[in-house]
C-alpha positions as a Python dict, from the first residue, in 0.01 Angstrom:
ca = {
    (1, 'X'): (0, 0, 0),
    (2, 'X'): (-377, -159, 33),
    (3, 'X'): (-413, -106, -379),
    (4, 'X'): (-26, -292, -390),
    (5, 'X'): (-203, -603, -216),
    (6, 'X'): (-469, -624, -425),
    (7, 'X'): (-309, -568, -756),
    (8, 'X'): (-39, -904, -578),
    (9, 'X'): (-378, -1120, -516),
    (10, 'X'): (-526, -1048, -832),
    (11, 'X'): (-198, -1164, -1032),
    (12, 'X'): (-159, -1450, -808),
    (13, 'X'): (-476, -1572, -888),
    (14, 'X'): (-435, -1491, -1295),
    (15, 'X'): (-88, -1673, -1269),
    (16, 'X'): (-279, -2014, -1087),
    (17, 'X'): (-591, -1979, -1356),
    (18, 'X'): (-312, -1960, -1660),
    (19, 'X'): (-123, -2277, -1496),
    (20, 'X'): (-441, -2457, -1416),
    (21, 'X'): (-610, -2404, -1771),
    (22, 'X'): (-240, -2510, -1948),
    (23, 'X'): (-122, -2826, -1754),
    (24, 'X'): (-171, -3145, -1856),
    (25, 'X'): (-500, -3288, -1928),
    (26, 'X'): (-639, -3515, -1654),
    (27, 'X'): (-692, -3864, -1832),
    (28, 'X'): (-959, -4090, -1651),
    (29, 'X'): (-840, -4397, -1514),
    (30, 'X'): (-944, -4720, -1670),
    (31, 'X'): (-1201, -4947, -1442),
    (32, 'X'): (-1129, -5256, -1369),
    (33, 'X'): (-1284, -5547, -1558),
    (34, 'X'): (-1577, -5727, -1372),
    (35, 'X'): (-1490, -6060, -1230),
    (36, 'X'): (-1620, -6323, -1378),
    (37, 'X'): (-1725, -6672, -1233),
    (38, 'X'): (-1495, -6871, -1475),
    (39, 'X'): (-1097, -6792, -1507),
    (40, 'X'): (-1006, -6708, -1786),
    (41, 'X'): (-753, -6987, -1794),
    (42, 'X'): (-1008, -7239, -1675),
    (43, 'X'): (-1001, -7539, -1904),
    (44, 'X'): (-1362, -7584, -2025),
    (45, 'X'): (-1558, -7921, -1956),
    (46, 'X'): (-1639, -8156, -2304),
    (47, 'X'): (-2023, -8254, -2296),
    (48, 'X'): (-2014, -8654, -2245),
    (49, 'X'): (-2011, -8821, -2592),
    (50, 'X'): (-2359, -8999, -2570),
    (51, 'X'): (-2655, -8830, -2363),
    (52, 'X'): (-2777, -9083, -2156),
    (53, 'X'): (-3138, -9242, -2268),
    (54, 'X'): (-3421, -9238, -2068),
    (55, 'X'): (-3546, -9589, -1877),
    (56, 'X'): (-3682, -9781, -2190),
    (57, 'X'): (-4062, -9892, -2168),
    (58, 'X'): (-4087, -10257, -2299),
    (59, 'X'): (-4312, -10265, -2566),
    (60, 'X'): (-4608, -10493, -2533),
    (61, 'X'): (-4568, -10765, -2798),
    (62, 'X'): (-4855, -11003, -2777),
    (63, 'X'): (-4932, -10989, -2388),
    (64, 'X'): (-4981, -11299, -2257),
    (65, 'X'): (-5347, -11416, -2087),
    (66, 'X'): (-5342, -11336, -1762),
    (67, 'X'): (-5304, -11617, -1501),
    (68, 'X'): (-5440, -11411, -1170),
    (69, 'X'): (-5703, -11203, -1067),
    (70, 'X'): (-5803, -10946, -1371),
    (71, 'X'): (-5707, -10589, -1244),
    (72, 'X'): (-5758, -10414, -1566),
    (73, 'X'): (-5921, -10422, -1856),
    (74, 'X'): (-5867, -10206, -2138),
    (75, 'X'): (-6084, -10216, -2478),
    (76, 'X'): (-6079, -9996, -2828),
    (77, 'X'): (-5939, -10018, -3117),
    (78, 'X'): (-5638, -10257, -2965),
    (79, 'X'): (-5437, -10404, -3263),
    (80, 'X'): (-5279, -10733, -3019),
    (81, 'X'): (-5523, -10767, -2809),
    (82, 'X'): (-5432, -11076, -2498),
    (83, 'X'): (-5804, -11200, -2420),
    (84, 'X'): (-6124, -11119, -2716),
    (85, 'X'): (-6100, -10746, -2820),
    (86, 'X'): (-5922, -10645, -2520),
    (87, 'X'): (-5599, -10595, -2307),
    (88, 'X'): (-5624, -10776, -2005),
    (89, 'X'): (-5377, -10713, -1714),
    (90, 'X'): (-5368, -10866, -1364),
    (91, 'X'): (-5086, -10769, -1136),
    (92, 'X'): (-4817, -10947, -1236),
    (93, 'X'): (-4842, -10843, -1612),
    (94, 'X'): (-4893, -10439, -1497),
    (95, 'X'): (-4627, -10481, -1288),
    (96, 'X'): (-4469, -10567, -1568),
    (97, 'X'): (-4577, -10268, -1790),
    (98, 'X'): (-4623, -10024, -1508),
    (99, 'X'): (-4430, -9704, -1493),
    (100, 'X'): (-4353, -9531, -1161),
    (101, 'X'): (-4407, -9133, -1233),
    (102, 'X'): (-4349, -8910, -960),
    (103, 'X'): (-4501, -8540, -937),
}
């Protein structure tokens, strides 16, 4: 009786191994794509037409003498020179020229 039990276990387990190693193959499932910050159906943005150009500098064409106090001088090789040789700037006229620069 005890070797009729074992022989049953024994082809009970053959029987699960045989269905086991023959059924279907197990196919992985796919992952899901990552998200992504943009929809896909998001209409994108056109760059503006003309980049805006920085604040324009006015060029110095023939300074004019200074009519106040002299707050700066500035000599060298200066091809318009206002006063001799050199630039000459009093606060009015760097006002004029000066460019706020912030750091």
């Amino acid at each position: 009786m005890r070797k009729n039990l074992v022989v049953s276990i024994l082809l009970v387990m053959v029987m699960v191994m045989v269905v086991v190693a023959c059924g279907p193959e197990a196919t992985p499932t796919p992952e899901p794509p990552e998200p992504t910050a943009v929809p896909a159906t998001a209409t994108p943005v056109p760059p503006t037409a003309t980049p805006v150009p920085p604040t324009a500098v006015p060029e110095p064409e023939g300074l004019s003498v200074p009519s106040g106090d002299v707050i700066l001088t500035v000599s060298g090789d200066i091809d318009t020179p206002n006063v001799g040789d050199e630039c000459v700037f009093d606060a009015d006229l760097f006002d004029q020229y000066a460019i706020t620069q912030d750091l």
